[in-house]
N, C-alpha and C positions, 0 to 999 in steps of 0.2 A: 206836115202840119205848120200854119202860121205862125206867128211868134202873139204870145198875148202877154202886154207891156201894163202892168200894175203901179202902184203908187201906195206912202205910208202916210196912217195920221199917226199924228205924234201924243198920242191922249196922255201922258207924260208932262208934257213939254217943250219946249222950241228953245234953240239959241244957233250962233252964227258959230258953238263951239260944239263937239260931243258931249250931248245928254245922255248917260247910258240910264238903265234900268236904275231906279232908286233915287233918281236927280230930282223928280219932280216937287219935291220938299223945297225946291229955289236953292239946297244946299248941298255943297259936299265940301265933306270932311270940317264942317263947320261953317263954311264962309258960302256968301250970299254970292251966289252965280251971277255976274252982271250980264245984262242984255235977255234975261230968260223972259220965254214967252209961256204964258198960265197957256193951258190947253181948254181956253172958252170954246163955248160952243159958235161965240162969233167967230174967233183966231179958224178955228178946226172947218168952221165951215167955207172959210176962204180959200184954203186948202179944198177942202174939196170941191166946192166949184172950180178950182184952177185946173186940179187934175182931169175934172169933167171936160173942161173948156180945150184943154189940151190934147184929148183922143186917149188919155188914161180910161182901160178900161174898168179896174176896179179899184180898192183902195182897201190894204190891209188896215185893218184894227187892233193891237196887240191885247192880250192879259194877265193879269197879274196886280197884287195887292200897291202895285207902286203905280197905278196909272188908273185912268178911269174907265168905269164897268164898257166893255165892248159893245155889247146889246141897248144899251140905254143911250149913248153916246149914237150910235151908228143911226137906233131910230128916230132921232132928232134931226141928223142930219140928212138923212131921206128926204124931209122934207123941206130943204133948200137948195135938190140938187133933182134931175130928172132921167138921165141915162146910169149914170154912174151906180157901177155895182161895191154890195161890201161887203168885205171877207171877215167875219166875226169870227175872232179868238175865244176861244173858251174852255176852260176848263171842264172834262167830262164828267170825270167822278163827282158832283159838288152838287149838281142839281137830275134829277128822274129824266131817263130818256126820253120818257112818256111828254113831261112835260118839255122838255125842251123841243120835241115836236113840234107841239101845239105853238110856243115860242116862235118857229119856225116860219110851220105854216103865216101865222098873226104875220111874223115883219115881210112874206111872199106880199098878201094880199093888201096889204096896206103901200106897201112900196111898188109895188107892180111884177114884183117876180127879180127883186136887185140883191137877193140873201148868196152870201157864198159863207160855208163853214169852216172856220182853221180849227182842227183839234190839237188840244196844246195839252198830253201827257203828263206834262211835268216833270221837271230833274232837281227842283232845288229843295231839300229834305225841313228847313228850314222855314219857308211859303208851306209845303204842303202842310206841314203840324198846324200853322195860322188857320189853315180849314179842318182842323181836326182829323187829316189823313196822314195816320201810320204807315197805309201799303207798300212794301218793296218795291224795286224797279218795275220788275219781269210779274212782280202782282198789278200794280197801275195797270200796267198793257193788258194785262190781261181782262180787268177792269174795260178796259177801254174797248176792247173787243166783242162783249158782251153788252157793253153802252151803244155802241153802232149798228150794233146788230139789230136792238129794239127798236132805235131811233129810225132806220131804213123799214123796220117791220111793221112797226106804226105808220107810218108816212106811207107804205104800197100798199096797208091791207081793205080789203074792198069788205072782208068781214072784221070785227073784234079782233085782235092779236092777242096772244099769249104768248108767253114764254117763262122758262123756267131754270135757272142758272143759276151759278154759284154766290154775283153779288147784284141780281136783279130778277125778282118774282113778279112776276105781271101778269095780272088779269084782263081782259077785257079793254083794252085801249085802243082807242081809234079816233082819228081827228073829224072832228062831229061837223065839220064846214067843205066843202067844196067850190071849184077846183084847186087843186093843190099839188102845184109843183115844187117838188125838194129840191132844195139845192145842191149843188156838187161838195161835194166833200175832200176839204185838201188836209193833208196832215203830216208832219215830219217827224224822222227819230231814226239816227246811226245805227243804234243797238240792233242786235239779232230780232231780240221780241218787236222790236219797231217796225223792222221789216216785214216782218211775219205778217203784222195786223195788219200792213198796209195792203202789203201782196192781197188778201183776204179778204179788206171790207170797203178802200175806197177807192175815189176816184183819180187824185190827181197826188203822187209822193213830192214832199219838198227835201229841198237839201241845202245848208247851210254852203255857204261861196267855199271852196277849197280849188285847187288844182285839178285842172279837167282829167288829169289820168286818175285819179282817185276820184271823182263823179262817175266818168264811165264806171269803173269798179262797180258804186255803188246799184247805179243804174240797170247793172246788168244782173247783178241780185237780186235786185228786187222784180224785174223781167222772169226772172228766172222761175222765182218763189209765184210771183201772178200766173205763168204758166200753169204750175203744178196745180193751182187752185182751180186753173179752168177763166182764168181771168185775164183780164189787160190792164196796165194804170198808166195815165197821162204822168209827167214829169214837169215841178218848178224848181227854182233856184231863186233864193234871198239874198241881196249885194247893195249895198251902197254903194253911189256915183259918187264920182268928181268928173265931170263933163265938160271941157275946155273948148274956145276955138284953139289951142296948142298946146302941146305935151308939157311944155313946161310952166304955162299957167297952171294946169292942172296939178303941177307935183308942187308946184310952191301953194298953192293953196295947200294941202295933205302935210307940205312941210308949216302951214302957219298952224292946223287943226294941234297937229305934234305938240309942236313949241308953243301950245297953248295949256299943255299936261303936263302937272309934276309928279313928280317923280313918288311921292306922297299918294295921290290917286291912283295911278297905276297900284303900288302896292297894297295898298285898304282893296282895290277889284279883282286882284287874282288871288289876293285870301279870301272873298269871298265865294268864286269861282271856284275852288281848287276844292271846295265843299259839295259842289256839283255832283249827282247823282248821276246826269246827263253823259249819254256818251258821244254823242256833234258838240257838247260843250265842252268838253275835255278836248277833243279834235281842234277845235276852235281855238284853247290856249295852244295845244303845242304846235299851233302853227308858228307863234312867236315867242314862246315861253315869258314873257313877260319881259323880254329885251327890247325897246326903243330900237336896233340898230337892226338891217336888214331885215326891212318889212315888206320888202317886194317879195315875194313867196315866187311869182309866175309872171313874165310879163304885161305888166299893166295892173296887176292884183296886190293889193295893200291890207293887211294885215293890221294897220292904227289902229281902229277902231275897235277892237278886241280889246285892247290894253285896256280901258277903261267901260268897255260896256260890255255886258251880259248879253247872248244870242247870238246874231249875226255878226262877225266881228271885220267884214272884208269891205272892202271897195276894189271898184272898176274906174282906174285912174289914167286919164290921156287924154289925146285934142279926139275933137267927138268923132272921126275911123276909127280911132284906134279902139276907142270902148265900144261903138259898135261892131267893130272886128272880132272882139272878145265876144261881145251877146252873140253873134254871130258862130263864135266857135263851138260855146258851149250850146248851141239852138242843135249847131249839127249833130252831137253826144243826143240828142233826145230830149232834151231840156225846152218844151214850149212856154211854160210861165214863167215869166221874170218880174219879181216883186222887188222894186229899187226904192231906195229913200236916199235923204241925205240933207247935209243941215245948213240952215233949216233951210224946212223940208217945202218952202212955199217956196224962194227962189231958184232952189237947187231945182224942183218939179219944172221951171221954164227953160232951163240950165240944159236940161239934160231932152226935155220934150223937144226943141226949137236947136237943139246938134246933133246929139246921137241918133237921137228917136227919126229926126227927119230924116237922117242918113238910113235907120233903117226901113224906113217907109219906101226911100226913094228904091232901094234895094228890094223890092217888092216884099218884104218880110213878115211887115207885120199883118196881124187880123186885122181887118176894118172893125173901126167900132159901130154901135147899132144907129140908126138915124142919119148917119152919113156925116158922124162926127169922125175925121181923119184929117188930120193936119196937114 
C-alpha cells in the first residue's frame, strides 16, 4: 500500500512556539503567548489551501473544549478548498448516532464526498464531566462500540435500522437522501478495550508516534484481534516534523522549540496529564517522564513536544532523508497514514511538503492525490 501524507489545522491556535492543548486562551500559565495566531477561519483556511496546494491529502481537525467545534469549522472550510479531504474529530458519546449520520451524510454531499471521521473516546475525566459524562474507561469504549455500530447501520441500511443496546435504543432511522457515501472511519486508543473496538468496527487504527518496535507490538494486536473478528484494519501514525535541508538545522530548531519552555509549563502539563484516564497518554509521558534531557527516544524521534502538550507528543527530527527514512521505516511496520503537523503549521506544511515529502514521492511512495495534484 502507498503511503497517504496528511496535514493538521490548528483550530486552537498557531505560534512559531508549541501551543499544546488548552493554549488557545493567548495564555499560559498567565502570560500572553507573543506571536499567537487566533484560529480564524481566514488563518485556518490558508492552511488549508497550502496543504491542498502541496499534494496534502487530507487535513486532521482536533476536539475538545479548548479548540473550536471540528464540524463547523471543517464545513466552512470546504468551501475554500476543492480536493482536500477532512478528518473530523469528535467526540462519540455527546451527540445520537443516528444524528451524526445524517451530519455526515449533509457534509458527503455538500463537499463532494471529502468527510473522513476521527473518533476521539476520550481520556481526560476532567473534559468528560464538562459534558456531563461520568462513564469509566472500558465503559466509553464500550459506548463507543455500540455508537459505530449504529452510525455504520444507518449509513448501509437500505430499510429503517434498529437496534437495541445497552446505551443506544433506536428506532426506525435511516438517511432519508441519496447517494450516500460514509466515509472511512479512523480512530485511536492503547488500551485493551481500544483495541477491541477497533479490531471490530473500523477502518483505519491510529497510533501515537513511539518507537517502531513498540508500534509493530501494537500493530500486530490489533492484526490479531481484526483477524479473530473476521476482519482487516488499515494502520496511521500521528508525529510532528521538523524537516530540514540538514540534521543539524533541524535539532537546533527542536533545540530553540526547547529553550522556548520553562520549566513552569512543563510542570502545570504533566500534572495535568498525569490525571489522564488515557492509556497512549500515559505512554506518551513515560516516554520522557517530564525530563528536558534525553529526548531522542529512537533515531531522529523527539519526545519535546509532550512536555508541554496533551496528545501526540513526538516529532520526526532530521535533514529531509533522514525523516523520510523514518516515514519510510515506520510505512514498512504497516503504517500507511501519516497525519504530521508542526508549528506553525503553515510554514512547517512547506517545510516538510517541498523536503521530505518530495523525497518520498521521488521514492515512488506516496498515493498520488486525486486530480493529479502531486508535487
Amino acid at each position: 500500500m502507498p503511503i497517504h501524507l496528511h496535514w493538521y489545522l490548528p483550530t486552537n491556535g498557531d505560534n512559531r512556539d508549541i501551543v499544546g492543548s488548552g493554549d488557545g486562551s493567548q495564555k499560559t500559565l498567565g502570560a500572553v503567548r507573543p506571536g499567537f495566531r487566533q484560529p480564524s477561519i481566514e488563518y485556518l483556511g490558508t492552511i488549508a489551501r497550502a496543504a491542498e496546494q502541496l499534494g496534502f491529502e487530507a487535513v486532521l481537525t482536533p476536539t475538545g473544549t479548548w479548540c473550536e467545534d471540528a464540524w463547523i469549522t471543517t464545513a466552512a472550510l470546504s468551501g475554500v478548498t476543492t480536493r482536500l479531504k477532512f478528518l473530523v474529530a469528535f467526540r462519540p458519546g455527546f451527540i445520537s448516532p443516528t444524528l451524526a449520520a445524517h451530519q455526515a451524510a449533509t457534509f458527503q454531499r455538500v463537499s463532494g464526498g471529502r468527510l473522513l471521521l476521527n473518533i476521539v473516546t476520550g481520556g481526560d475525566p476532567v473534559e468528560q464531566r464538562r459534558f456531563g459524562d461520568r462513564l469509566d474507561h472500558d465503559e466509553r469504549y464500550a459506548r463507543t462500540e455500540e455508537f459505530l455500530t449504529v452510525l455504520r447501520g444507518v449509513s448501509d441500511a437500505v430499510t429503517p435500522f434498529d437496534f437495541a443496546g445497552k446505551y443506544y435504543d433506536i428506532e426506525q432511522a435511516a438517511i432519508p437522501f441519496a447517494p450516500y457515501e460514509p466515509p472511512a472511519i479512523f480512530f485511536g486508543g492503547a488500551s485493551t478495550a481500544a483495541q477491541q473496538v477497533a479490531a471490530r468496527t473500523v477502518d483505519t487504527y491510529l497510533a501515537w508516534g513511539e518507537p517502531p518496535a513498540r508500534i509493530a507490538e501494537r500493530l500486530a494486536q490489533v492484526r490479531k484481534l481484526a483477524a479473530e473478528a473476521g476482519r482487516s484494519v488499515s494502520f496511521g501514525i500521528r508525529f510532528h516534523v521538523l524537516s530540514r535541508d540538514t540534521s543539524a538545522q533541524a535539532w537546533a530548531e527542536a533545540d530553540r522549540l526547547l529553550g522556548r519552555v520553562g520549566d513552569d509549563r512543563i510542570a502545570e502539563t504533566q500534572r495535568t496529564l498525569a490525571a489522564s484516564e488515557s492509556v497512549g497518554q500515559q505512554q506518551m509521558v513515560a516516554l520522557h517522564g517530564g525530563d528536558r534531557r534525553n529526548l531522542e527516544i529512537y533515531p531522529n524521534i523527539w519526545a519535546g513536544y509532550g512536555l508541554v502538550r496533551g496528545g501526540a507528543g513526538t516529532a520526526i527530527v532530521g535533514s529531509h532523508e533522514e525523516v523520510a527514512d523514518r516515514i519510510e521505516e515506520y510505512h514498512n511496520l504497516g503504517i500507511d497514514h501519516f497525519i504530521l503537523s508542526g508549528q506553525p503549521h503553515l510554514e512547517e506544511a512547506y517545510y516538510f511538503a517541498e523536503g521530505a515529502g518530495a523525497e518520498l514521492r521521488r521514492r515512488g511512495l506516496v498515493a498520488p492525490t486525486e486530480k493529479g495534484v502531486n508535487p
